[in-house]
C-alpha positions in Angstrom: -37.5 11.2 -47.4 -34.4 13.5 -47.7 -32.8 14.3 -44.1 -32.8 18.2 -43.6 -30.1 19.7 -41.0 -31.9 21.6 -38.3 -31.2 24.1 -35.2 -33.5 24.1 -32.6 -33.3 26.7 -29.5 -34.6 25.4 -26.4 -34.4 25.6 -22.8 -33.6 22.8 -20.5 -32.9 23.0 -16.7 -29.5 20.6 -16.1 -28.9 19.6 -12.6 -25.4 20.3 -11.7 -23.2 18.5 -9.5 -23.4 21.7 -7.4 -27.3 22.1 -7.7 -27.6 18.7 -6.6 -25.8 19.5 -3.6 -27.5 21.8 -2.7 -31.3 20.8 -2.5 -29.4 17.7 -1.0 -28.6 19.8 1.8 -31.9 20.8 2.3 -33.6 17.7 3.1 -31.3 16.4 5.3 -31.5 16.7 9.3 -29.3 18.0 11.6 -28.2 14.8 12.1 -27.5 13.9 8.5 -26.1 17.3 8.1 -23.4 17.0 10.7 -22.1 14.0 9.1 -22.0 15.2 5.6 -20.0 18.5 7.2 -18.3 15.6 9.1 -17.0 14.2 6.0 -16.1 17.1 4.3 -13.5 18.1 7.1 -12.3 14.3 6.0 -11.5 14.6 2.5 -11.1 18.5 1.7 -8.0 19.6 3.4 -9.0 23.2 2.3 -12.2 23.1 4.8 -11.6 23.8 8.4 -13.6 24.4 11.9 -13.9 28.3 11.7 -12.4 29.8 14.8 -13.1 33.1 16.2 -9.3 34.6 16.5 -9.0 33.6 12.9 -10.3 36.7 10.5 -13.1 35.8 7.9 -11.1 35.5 4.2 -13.1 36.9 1.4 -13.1 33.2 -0.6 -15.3 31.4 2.1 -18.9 32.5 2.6 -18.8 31.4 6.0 -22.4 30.0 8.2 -23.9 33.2 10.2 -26.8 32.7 12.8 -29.3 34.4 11.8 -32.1 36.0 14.2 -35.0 37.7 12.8 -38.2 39.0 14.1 -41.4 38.6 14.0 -43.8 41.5 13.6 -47.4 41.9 13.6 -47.8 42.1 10.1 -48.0 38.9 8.4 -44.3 38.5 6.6 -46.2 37.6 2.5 -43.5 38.3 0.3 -39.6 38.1 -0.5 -39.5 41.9 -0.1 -41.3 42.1 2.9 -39.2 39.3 4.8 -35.6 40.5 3.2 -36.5 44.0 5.1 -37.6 42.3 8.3 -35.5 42.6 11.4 -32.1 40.3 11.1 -29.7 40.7 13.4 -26.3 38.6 12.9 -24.2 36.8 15.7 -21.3 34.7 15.2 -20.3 31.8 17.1 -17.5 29.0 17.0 -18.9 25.2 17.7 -16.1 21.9 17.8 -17.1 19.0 15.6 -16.2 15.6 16.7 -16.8 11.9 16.3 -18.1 12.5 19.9 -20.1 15.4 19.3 -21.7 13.9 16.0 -22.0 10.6 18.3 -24.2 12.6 21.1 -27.0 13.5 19.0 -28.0 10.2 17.6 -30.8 8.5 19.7 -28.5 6.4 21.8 -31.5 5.7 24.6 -30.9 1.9 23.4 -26.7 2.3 24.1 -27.3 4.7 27.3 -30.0 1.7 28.6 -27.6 -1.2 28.0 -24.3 0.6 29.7 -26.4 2.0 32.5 -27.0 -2.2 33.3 -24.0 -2.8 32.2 -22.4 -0.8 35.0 -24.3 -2.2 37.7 -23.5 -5.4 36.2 -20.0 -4.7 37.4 -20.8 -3.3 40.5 -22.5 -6.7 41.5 -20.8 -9.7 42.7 -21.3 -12.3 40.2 -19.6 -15.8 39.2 -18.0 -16.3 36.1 -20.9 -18.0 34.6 -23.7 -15.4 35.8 -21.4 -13.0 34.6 -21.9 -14.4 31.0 -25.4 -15.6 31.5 -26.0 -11.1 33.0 -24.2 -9.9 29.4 -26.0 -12.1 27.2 -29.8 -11.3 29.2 -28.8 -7.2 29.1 -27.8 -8.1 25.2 -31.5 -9.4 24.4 -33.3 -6.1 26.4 -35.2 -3.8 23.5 -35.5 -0.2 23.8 -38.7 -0.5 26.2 -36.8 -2.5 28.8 -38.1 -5.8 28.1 -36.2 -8.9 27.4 -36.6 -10.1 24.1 -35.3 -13.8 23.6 -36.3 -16.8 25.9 -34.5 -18.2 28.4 -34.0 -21.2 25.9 -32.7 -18.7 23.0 -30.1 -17.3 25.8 -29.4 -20.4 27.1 -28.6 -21.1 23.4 -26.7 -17.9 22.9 -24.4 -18.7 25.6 -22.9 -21.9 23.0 -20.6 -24.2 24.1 -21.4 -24.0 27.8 -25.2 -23.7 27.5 -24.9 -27.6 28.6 -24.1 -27.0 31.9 -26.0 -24.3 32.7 -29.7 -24.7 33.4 -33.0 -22.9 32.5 -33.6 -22.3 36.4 -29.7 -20.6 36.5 -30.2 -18.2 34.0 -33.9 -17.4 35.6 -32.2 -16.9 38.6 -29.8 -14.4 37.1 -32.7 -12.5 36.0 -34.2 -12.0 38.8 -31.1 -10.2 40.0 -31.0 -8.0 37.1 -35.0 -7.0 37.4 -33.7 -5.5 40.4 -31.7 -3.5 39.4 -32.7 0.6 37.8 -34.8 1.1 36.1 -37.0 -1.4 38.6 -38.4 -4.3 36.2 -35.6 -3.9 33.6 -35.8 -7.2 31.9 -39.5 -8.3 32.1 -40.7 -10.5 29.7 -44.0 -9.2 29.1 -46.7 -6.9 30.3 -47.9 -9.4 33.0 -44.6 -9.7 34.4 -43.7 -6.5 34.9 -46.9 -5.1 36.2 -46.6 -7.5 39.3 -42.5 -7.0 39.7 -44.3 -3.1 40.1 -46.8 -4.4 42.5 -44.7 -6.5 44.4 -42.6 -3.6 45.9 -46.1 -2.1 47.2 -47.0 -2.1 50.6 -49.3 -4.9 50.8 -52.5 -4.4 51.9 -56.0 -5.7 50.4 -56.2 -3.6 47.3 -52.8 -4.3 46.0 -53.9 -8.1 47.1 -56.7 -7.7 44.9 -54.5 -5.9 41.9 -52.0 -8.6 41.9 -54.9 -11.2 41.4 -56.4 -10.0 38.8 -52.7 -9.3 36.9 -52.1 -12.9 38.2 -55.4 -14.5 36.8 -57.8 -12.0 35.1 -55.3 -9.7 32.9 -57.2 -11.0 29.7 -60.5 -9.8 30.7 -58.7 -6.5 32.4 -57.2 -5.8 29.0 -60.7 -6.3 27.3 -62.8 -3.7 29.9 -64.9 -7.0 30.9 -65.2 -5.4 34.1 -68.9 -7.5 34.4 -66.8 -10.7 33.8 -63.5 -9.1 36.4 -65.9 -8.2 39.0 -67.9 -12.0 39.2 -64.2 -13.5 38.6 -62.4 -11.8 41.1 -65.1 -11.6 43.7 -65.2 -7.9 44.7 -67.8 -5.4 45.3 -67.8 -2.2 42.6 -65.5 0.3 45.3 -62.6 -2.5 46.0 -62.5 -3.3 41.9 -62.3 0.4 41.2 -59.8 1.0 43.4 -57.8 -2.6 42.5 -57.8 -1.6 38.6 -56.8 2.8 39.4 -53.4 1.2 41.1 -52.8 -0.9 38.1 -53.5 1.9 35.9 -50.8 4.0 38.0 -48.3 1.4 37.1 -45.4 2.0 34.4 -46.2 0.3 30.8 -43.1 -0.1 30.0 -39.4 -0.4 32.2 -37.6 2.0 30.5 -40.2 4.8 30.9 -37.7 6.7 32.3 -35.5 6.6 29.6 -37.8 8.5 27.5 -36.7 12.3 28.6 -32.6 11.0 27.7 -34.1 9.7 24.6 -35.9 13.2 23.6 -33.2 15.5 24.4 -31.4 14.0 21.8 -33.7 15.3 19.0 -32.2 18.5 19.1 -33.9 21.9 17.6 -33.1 23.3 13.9 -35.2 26.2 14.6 -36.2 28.0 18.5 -39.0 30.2 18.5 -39.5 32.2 21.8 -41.1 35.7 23.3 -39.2 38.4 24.4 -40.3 41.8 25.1 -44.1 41.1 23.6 -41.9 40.6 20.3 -41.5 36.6 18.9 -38.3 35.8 18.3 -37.3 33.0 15.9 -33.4 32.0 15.9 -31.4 29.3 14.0 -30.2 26.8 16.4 -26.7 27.0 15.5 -25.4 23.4 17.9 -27.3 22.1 14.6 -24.4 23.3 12.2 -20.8 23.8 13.0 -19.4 27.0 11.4 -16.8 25.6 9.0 -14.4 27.9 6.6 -11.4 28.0 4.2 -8.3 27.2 5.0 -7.1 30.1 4.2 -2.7 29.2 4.1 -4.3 26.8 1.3 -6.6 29.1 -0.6 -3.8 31.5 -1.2 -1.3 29.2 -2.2 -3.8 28.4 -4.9 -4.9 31.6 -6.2 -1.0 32.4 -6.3 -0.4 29.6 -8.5 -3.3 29.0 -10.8 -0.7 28.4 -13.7 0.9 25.1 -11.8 -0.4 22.4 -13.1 -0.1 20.6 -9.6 -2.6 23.2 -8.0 -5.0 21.6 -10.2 -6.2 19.3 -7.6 -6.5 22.0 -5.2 -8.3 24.4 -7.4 -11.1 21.8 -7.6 -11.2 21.2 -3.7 -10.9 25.1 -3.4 -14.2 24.9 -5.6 -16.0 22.3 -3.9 -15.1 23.7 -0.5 -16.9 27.1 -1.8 -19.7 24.9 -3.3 -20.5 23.8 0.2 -20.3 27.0 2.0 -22.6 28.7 -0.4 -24.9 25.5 0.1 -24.8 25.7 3.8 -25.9 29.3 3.9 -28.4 29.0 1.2 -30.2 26.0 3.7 -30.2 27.8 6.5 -30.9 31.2 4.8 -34.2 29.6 3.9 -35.0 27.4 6.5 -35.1 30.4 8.7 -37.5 31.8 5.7 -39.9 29.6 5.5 -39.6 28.6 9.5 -40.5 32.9 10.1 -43.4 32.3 7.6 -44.8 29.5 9.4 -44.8 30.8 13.0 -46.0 34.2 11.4 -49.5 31.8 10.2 -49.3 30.3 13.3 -48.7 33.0 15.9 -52.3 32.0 17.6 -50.4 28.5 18.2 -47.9 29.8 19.8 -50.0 31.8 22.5 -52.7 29.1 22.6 -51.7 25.7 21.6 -52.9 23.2 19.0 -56.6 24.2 19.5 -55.7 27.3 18.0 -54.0 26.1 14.7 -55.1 27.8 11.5 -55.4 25.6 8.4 -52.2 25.9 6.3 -50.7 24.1 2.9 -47.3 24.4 1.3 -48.7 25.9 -1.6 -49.3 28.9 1.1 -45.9 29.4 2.6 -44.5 29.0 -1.4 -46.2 32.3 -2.3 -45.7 33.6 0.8 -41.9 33.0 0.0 -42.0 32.7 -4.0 -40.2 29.9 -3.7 -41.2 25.9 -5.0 -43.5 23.8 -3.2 -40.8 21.0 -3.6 -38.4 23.8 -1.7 -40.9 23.9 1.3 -41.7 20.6 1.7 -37.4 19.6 1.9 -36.9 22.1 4.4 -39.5 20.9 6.7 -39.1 17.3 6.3 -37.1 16.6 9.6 -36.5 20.4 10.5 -37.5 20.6 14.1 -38.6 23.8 16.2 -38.7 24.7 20.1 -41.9 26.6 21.2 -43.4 27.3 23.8 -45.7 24.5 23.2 -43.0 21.9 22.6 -40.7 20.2 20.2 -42.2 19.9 16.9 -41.1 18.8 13.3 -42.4 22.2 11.1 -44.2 19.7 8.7 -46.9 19.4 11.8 -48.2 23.2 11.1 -49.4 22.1 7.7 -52.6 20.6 8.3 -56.2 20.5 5.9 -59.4 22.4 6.8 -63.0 21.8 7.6 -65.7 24.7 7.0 -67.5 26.1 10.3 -70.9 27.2 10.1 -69.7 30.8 9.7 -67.8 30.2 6.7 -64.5 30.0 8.6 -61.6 27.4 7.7 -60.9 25.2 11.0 -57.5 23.4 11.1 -57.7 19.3 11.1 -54.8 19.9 13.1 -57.0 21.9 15.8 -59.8 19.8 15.6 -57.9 16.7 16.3 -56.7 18.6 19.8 -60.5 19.5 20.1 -61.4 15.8 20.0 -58.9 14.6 22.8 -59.9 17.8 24.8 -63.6 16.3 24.5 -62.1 12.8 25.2 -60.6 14.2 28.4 -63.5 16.0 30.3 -65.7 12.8 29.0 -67.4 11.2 32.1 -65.5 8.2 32.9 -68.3 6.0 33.5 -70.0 6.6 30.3 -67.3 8.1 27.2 -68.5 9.8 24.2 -69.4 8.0 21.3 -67.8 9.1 18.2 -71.5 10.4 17.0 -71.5 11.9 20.6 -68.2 13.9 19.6 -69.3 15.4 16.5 -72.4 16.9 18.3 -70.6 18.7 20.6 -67.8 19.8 17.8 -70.7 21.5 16.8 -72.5 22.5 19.7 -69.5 24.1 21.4 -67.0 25.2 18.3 -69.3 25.6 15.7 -67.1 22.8 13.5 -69.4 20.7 11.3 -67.7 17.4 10.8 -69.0 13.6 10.3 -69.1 10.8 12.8 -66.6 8.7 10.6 -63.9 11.7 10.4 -64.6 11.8 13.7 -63.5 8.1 14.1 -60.3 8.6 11.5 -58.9 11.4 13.6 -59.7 9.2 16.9 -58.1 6.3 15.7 -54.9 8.4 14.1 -54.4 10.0 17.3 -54.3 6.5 19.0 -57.6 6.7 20.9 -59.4 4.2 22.2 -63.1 3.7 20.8 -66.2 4.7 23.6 -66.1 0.8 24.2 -63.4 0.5 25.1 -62.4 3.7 27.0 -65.1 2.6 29.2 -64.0 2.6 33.2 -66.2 1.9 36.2 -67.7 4.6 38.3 -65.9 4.7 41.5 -69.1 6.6 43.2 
């Protein structure tokens, strides 16, 4: 066979360094992003926090928030949304360690040195003192205390000879008292009757405690048949026994949780002003960084020297990461406008009103990749006026109505726990139950085991199980 030479033209897409960076960029949370900004202020000494005396240099592209409108007409092509209403703001934003540091989810670290304070604040020996650190060492997140008393009594090493079981249990006890009340409970059980033992006693706490005490099995399994020849009690006292359990905390730390959410901080804020929606980049998300720009001219003056090399590359990747920077937020605030714009019912009426919606329909909305949408919603979060949610929750499948419409699984799963809700307590809705009045009452045609997938997804008990007593 006699070798022939060739040409071939072809195309290829190469991923540059720079390309890479940027749809790196767009998958990465605020979070992510601030440290990767973060660590370019480390090792680029031609990057800098932009500062508003300072005037913008023409060699940085520098991150503008970006504030566009929403109109009535539905925003369906790259046209369309580059003529929509932007108005541009500029504002300056520190970086830290600190700052960077304050929006993690530090509910475990804020939990551990609220206790610890109190710790110092109460008169202990040296002993409890080390038995107090290592107990507030072994409490999770929920505010329960993870090891055994024989694991901290084993923590505690060399001097865990001399220091009995019945010490360190003592030295709990002191720290369940301190806030949040119950901080430190070893399990459910526990901490249920730590709750019930700072209520006014009276006969129906009595009763509550009992059946924590003795008959939490059978509580947990809605035996109320079994609880009520167990415990002794007519229908009324029972009823009224398990409603004050049920108004007891499930976990200590409950109160916690609001610290632990404000930390997820909005990419995106959506809100109504003057009948108009508004939708705004959240800009505490991304510092405004720029070019130094003492360095930048040195460089462009000396681009002959062979030791502005260096510097001519940084200069480069500095510009690199500007332009990246913009780009993300240029179309996160695209594709966010296009969402709420599908989703405006949403935003009046909550999730019962959510319209089916795919990424392949904000793509040609946009005319940009599927693979584009789906990294600039993975971890993007939005304020409405219906809460703090991550945009990948407007994307949901659909079910036919009767009438031909499309029904968002999205709204149909809000329709279920609505049902769930109004159910009467005595006798809940079976999942077959549920789908008959999906029907009856939205005209949404769905089967009694979707039904049960979207219960059980949401978290839901099943009818059996949801089943209380009736109190009349």
């Amino acid at each position: 066979m006699k070798a022939v030479l060739q040409t071939r033209l072809s195309q290829q897409l190469s991923l540059t360094p720079q390309l890479q960076q940027a749809i790196r960029l767009l998958q990465l949370s605020s979070q992510e992003l601030l440290e990767e900004i973060q660590k370019g202020l480390e090792t680029n000494p031609l990057l800098e926090l932009h500062e508003e005396a300072e005037e913008k240099i023409d060699l940085s592209t520098s991150y503008e928030k970006s504030v566009a409108t929403i109109n009535e007409d539905l925003i369906e092509t790259r046209s369309d949304w580059q003529e929509a209403n932007i108005a541009v703001t500029k504002r300056s934003h520190q970086i830290d360690d600190n700052y960077i540091n304050e929006i993690e989810d530090t509910s475990s670290y804020e939990l551990h040195e609220h206790l610890m304070a109190q710790m110092q604040l109460t008169h202990f020996s040296e002993t409890d003192h080390a038995i107090a650190v290592t107990l507030i060492d072994g409490i999770n997140d929920d505010g329960y205390l993870d090891l055994s008393l024989e694991d901290i009594q084993a923590a505690l090493g060399d001097t865990s000879e001399t220091i009995e079981l019945d010490e360190i249990e003592a030295v709990l006890h002191r720290i369940q008292q301190f806030d949040p009340h119950g901080i430190g409970a070893r399990d459910l059980q526990e901490f249920l009757l730590l709750q019930l033992n700072t209520m006014e006693k009276n006969n129906s706490v009595i009763a509550a405690k009992d059946i924590v005490e003795n008959h939490i099995d059978l509580l947990a399994k809605h035996d109320f048949r079994q609880l009520r020849k167990r415990s002794q009690l007519k229908d009324k006292q029972l009823a009224v026994a398990v409603e004050i359990i049920q108004s007891l905390k499930p976990r200590p730390c409950c109160g916690f949780e609001t610290a632990k959410s404000d930390y997820t901080l909005p990419d995106v804020v959506i809100r109504k002003y003057q009948e108009k929606w508004i939708l705004e980049l959240n800009q505490d998300c991304t510092p405004r960084i720029q070019i130094n720009p003492v360095y930048a001219k040195y460089t462009s003056e000396h681009k002959g020297h062979a030791d502005t090399q260096a510097m001519r590359e940084q200069l480069n990747q500095a510009r690199w990461l500007l332009r990246s920077l913009e780009s993300r937020n240029e179309t996160l605030l695209k594709v966010a406008t296009c969402i709420m714009e599908h989703q405006q019912a949403f935003l009046e009426q909550g999730p019962e009103a959510m319209k089916p919606l795919i990424l392949q329909d904000i793509a040609i909305a946009t005319e940009l990749h599927e693979s584009t949408i789906s990294r600039i919603t993975t971890k993007k979060y939005i304020q409405t006026p219906q809460g703090l949610f991550e945009l990948k929750y407007f994307f949901s499948s659909h079910l036919q109505t009767h009438r031909g419409d499309d029904c968002s699984s999205t709204a149909i799963r809000a329709k279920i726990k609505n049902i769930i809700a109004q159910e009467p307590p005595h006798k809940p809705y079976s999942d077959n139950k549920i789908a008959t009045l999906l029907q009856e009452k939205h005209d949404v045609k769905i089967a009694r085991r979707t039904v049960s997938k979207y219960r059980e997804a949401m978290g839901i008990s099943p009818s059996n199980e949801r089943k209380s007593i009736n109190v009349h």
